[in-house]
C-alpha positions in Angstrom: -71.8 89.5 -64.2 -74.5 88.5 -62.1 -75.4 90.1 -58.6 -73.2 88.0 -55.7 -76.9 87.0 -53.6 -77.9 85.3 -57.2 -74.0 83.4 -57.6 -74.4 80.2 -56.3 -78.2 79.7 -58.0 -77.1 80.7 -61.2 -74.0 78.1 -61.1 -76.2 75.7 -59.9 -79.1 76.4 -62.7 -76.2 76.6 -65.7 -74.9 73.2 -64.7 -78.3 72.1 -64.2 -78.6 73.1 -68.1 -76.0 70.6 -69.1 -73.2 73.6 -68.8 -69.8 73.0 -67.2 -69.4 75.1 -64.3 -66.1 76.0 -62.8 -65.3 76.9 -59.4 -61.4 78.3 -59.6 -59.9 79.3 -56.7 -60.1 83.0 -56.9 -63.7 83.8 -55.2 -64.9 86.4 -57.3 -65.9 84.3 -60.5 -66.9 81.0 -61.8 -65.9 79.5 -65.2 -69.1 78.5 -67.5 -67.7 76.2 -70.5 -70.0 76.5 -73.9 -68.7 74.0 -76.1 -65.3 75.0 -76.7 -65.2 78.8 -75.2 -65.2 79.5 -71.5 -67.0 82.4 -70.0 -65.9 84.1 -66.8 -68.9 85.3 -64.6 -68.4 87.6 -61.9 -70.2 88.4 -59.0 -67.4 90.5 -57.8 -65.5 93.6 -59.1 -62.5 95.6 -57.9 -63.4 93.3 -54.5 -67.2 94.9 -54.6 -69.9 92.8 -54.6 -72.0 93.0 -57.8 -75.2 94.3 -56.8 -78.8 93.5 -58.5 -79.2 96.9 -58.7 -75.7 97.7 -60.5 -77.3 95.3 -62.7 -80.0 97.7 -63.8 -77.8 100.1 -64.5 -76.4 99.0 -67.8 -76.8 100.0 -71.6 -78.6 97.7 -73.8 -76.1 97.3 -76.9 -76.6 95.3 -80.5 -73.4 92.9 -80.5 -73.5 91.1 -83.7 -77.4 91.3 -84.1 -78.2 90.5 -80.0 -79.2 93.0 -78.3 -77.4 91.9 -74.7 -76.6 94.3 -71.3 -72.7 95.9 -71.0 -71.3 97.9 -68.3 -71.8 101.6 -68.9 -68.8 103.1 -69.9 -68.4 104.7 -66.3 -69.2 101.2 -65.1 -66.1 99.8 -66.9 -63.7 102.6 -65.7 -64.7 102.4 -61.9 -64.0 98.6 -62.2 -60.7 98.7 -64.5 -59.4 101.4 -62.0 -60.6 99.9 -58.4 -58.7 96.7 -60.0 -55.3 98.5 -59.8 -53.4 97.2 -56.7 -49.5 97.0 -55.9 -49.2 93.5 -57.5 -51.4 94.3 -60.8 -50.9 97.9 -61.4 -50.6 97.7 -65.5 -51.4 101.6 -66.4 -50.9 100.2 -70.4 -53.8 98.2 -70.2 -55.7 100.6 -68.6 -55.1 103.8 -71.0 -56.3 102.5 -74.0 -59.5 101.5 -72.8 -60.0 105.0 -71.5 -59.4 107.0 -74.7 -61.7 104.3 -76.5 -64.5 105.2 -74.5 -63.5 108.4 -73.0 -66.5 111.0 -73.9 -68.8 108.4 -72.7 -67.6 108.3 -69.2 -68.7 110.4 -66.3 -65.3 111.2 -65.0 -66.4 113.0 -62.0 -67.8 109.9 -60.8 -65.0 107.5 -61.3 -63.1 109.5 -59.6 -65.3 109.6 -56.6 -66.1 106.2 -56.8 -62.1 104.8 -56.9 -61.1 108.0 -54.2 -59.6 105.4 -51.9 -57.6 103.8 -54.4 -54.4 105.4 -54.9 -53.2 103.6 -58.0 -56.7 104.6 -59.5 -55.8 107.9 -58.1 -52.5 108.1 -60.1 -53.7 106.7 -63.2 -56.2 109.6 -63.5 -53.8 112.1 -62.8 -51.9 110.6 -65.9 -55.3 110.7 -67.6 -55.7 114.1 -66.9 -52.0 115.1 -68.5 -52.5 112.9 -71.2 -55.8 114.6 -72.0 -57.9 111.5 -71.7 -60.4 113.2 -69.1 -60.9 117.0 -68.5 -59.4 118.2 -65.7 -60.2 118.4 -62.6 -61.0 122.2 -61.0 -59.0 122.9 -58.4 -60.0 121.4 -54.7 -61.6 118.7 -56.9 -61.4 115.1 -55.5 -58.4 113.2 -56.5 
């Protein structure tokens, strides 16, 4: 990910590197090629722009001996949920990624953060009943 303001600089300094850069027709990514892998960079999320200061909010994590930033787990959910629309509404992706990471989440904010969503609204109800997440006290937002 990288912070929508920075998009266009950062294609332009990756392909100024040597790097492939792909502009596909969806406008929330570009394609970066490194030898044979391709990496998807966003610089939008659930249709949210990525922000330089969403960007400081991440957990530094060893992955295979480099320490690199990842989405806090909350990060991920609020993402993975606000992504849920009419035409791409696949709960069965969704619910194992939540019990992988589920006592790392802040549920409470999730759910405030996806409130106008109503597919994100139904998956955590399911959630809930499946015992994913805690539930909600009464009144709580849904």
């Amino acid at each position: 990910m990288v912070a929508e303001e920075d998009a266009a600089a950062t294609a332009e300094l990756l392909a100024g590197r040597g790097l492939q850069v792909v502009q596909p027709p969806e406008d929330w990514l570009f394609k970066v090629y490194v030898d044979d892998a391709m990496v998807d960079v966003l610089f939008r999320a659930g249709g949210d722009p990525v922000s330089r200061e969403r960007l400081e909010h991440v957990d530094q994590i060893e992955v295979g001996s480099v320490r690199m930033p990842v989405l806090t787990a909350t990060e991920l959910m609020v993402d993975k949920l606000n992504a849920l629309e009419e035409h791409a509404a696949d709960f069965g992706a969704v619910v194992p990624v939540a019990r992988a990471v589920r006592e790392q989440v802040d549920w409470a904010v999730v759910a405030k953060r996806t409130a106008d969503n109503p597919f994100a609204a139904a998956l955590l109800f399911l959630l809930e009943r499946l015992e994913v997440q805690p539930e909600r006290p009464e009144g709580g937002a849904s």
